[in-house]
Structures are given as structure tokens and as C-alpha cells.
Backbone bond lengths (Angstrom), bond angles and torsions (degrees), N, CA, C in turn:
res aa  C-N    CA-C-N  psi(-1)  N-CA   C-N-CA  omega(-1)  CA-C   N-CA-C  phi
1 X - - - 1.450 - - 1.523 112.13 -
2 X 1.257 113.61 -53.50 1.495 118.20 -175.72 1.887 109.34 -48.42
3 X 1.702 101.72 -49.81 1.292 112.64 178.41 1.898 116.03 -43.59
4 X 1.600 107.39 -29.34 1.183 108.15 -153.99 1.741 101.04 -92.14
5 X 1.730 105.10 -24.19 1.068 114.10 168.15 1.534 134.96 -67.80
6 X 1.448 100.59 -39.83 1.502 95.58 154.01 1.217 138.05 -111.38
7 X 1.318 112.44 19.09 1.212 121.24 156.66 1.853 108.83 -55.81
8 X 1.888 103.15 -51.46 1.493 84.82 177.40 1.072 119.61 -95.79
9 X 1.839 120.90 29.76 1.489 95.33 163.10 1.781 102.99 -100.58
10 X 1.204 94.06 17.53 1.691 109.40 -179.49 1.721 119.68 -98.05
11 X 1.532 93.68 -10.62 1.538 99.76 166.64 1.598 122.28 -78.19
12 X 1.427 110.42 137.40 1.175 120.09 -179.31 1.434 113.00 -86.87
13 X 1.401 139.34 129.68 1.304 132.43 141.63 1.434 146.68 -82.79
14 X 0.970 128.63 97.83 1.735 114.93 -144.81 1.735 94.55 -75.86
15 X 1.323 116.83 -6.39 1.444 111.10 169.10 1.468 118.02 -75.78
16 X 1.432 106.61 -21.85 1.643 110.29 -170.96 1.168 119.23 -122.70
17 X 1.887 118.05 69.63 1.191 124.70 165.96 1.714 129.91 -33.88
18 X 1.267 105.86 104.10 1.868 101.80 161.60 1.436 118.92 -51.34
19 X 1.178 106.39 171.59 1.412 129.50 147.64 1.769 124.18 -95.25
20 X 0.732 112.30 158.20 1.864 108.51 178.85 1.697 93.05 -57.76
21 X 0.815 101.67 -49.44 1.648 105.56 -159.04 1.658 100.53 -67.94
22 X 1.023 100.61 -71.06 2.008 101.10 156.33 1.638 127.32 -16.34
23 X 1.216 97.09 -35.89 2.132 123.12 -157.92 2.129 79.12 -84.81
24 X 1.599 83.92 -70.16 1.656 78.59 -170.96 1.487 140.50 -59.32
25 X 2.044 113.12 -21.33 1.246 113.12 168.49 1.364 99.14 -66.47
26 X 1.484 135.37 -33.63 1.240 109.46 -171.32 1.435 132.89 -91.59
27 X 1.350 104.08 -4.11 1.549 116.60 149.41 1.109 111.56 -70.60
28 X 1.306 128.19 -33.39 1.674 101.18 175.61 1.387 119.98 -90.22
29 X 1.600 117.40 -1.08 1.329 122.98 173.99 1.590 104.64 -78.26
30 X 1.159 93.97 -58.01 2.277 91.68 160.78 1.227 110.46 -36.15
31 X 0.897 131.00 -60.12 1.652 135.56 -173.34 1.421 120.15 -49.79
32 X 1.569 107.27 -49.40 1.445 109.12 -172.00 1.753 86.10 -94.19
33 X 0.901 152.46 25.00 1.217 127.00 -172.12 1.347 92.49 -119.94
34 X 1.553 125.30 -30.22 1.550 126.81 175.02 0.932 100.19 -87.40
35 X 2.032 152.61 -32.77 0.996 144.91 -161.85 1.662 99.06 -65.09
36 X 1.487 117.50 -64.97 1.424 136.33 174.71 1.467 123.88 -60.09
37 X 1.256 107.91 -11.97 1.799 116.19 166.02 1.538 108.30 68.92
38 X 1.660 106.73 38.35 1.707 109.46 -157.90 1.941 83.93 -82.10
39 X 1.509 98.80 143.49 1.705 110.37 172.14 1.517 101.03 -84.98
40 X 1.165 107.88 -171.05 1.549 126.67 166.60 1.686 101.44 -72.64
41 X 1.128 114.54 -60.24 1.558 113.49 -169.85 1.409 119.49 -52.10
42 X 1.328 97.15 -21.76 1.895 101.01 -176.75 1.386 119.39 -77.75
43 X 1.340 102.23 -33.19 1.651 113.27 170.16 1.782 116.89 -49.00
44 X 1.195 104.86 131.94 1.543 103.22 -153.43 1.851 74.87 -113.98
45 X 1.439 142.13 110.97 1.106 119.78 174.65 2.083 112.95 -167.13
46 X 1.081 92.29 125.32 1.702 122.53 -146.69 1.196 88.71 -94.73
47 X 2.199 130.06 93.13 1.191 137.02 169.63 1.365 109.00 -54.44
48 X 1.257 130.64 -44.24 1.783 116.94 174.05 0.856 111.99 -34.39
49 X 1.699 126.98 -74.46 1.139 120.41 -154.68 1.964 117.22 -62.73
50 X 0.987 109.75 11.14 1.000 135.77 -175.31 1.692 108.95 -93.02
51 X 1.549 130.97 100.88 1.803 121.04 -165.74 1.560 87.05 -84.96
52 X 1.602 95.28 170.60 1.641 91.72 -141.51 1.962 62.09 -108.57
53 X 1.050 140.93 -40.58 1.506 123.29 -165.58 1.700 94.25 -121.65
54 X 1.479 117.69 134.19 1.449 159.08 -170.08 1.498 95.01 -80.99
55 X 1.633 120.39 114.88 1.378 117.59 175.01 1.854 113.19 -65.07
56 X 1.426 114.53 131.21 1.080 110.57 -167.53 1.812 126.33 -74.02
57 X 1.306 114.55 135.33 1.756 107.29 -158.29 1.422 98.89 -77.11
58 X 1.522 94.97 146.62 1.866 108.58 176.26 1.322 115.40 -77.25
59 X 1.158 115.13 138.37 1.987 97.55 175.91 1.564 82.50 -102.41
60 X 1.067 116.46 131.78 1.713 121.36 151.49 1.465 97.18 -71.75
61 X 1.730 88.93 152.22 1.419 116.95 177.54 1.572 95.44 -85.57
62 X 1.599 122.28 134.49 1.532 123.73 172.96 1.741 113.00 -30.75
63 X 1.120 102.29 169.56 1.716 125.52 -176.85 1.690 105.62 -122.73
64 X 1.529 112.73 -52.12 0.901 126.34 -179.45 1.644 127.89 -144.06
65 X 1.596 91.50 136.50 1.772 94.08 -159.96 1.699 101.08 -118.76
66 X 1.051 88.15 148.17 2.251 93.57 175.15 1.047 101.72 -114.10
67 X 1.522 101.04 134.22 1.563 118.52 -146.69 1.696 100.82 -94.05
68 X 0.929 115.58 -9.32 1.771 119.85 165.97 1.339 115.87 -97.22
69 X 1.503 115.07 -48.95 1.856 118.47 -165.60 1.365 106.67 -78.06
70 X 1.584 105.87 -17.87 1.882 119.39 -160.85 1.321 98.26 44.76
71 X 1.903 131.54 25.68 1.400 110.81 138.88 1.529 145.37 -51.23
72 X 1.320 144.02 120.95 1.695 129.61 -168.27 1.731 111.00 -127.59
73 X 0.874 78.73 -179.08 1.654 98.23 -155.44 1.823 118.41 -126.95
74 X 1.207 135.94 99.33 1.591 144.40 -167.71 1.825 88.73 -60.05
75 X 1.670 124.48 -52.74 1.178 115.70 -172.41 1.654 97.95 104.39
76 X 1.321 101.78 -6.25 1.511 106.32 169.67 1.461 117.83 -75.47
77 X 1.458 140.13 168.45 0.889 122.07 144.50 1.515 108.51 86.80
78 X 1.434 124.49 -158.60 1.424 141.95 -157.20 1.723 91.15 -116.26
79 X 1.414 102.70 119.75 1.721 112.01 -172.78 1.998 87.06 -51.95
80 X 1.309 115.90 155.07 0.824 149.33 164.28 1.830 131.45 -59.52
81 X 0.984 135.30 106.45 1.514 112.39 -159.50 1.346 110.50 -61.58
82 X 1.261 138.10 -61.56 1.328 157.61 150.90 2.222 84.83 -4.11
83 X 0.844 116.53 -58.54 2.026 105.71 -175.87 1.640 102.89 -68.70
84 X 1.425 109.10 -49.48 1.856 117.24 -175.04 1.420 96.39 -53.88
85 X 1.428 126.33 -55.81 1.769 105.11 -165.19 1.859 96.10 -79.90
86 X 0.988 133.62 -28.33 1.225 121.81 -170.60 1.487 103.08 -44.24
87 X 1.768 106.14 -57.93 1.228 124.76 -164.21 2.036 106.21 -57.91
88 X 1.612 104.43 -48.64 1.553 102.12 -177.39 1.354 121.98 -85.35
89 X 1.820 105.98 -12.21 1.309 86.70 -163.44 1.874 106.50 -143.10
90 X 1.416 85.43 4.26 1.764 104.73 170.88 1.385 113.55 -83.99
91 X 1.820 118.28 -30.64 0.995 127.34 -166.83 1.682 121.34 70.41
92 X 1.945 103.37 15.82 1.568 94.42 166.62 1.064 88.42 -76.32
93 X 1.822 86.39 -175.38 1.917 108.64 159.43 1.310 102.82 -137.66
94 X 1.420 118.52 167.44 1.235 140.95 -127.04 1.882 95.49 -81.86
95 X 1.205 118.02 -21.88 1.537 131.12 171.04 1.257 106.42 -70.39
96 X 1.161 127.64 -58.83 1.605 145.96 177.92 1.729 100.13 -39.01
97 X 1.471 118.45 -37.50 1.365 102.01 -151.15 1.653 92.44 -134.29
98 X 1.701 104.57 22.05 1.789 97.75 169.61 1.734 111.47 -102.63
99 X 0.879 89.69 149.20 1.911 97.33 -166.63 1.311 104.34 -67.83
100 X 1.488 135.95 160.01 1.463 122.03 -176.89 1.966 91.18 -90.19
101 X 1.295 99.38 162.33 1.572 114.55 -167.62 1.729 97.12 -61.69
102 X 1.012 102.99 162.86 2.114 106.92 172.86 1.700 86.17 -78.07
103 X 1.596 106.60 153.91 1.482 113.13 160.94 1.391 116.24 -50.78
104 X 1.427 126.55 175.25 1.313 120.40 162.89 1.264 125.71 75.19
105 X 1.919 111.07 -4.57 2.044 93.09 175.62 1.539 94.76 -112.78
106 X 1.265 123.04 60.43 1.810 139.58 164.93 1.853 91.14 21.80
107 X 1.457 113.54 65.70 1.196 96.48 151.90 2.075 96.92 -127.72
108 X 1.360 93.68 65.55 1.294 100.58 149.12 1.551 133.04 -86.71
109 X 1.548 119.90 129.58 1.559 104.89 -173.44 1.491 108.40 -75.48
């Protein structure tokens, strides 16, 4: 039984891309599920509550681009090191290395 259980959490779908973060809860759900010898039957688990389609992720368009590496930056998240030395030790500045806006979001002055 156990075998049959992770066998399918061992199936791949090439339709249903993870996330890293996705990849790793379910390595560690493999893990504890063979560590603890859990069967199929023990799993206590309620498919409704479960949405049957995953809201789809936004890629932001960059904020900030380096004008040699053409490395960029969403502005999400934890600044990037590759922007911090530009900024301390490239001698840009923070204008120098912001992307111009996409057409169309009326932030014309």
C-alpha cells in the first residue's frame, strides 16, 4: 500500500508544473509519509476543499535593469545583490538602473 502511495506522489505531470517551493513540500511529504509508514487509508483528506483550478501567477514586468549584465529585477522580494553592488559599488543610481514603465499604465506627467 505505502508503495502505491508514493509511487503517485512520485508521478510526474508534464501538464502540472511546480514551483520550487511546491517540489519541496512534496519531498518532504514523501519523507514523512515513508518515515511514519502512513497507508492510503490513514490519510484523512476532503477533495472539495481542494479548488479544482490554481489561480494563475503574475510575472511582473522588471523595475530594474543593469545596463551591462541585462540582469533585472520584479522589485519584489529581497533587492537582489547584483542591484546592491551596482548601487554601492558600480557607482549607478537608482534612475540609471530603473526600467522605463510598459506603455499604457497612464503614468504620464
Amino acid at each position: 500500500m505505502l508503495g502505491w502511495l508514493l509511487g503517485n506522489f512520485n508521478q510526474k505531470s508534464h501538464t502540472n508544473v511546480k514551483t520550487p517551493e511546491q517540489e519541496a513540500a512534496l519531498r518532504s511529504i514523501r519523507k514523512l509519509i515513508e518515515f511514519w509508514r502512513i497507508s492510503p487509508d490513514e490519510l484523512e483528506f476532503d477533495a472539495s476543499s481542494v479548488p479544482s483550478e490554481f489561480p494563475e501567477v503574475t510575472i511582473l514586468p522588471p523595475k530594474y535593469r543593469h545596463p551591462v549584465s541585462g540582469d533585472t529585477w520584479d522589485g519584489q522580494g529581497s533587492q537582489p545583490l547584483w542591484l546592491r553592488e551596482a548601487l554601492t559599488r558600480g557607482g549607478y543610481t537608482v534612475d540609471e538602473l530603473r526600467c522605463a514603465p510598459p506603455d499604457g499604465l497612464g503614468l504620464e506627467h
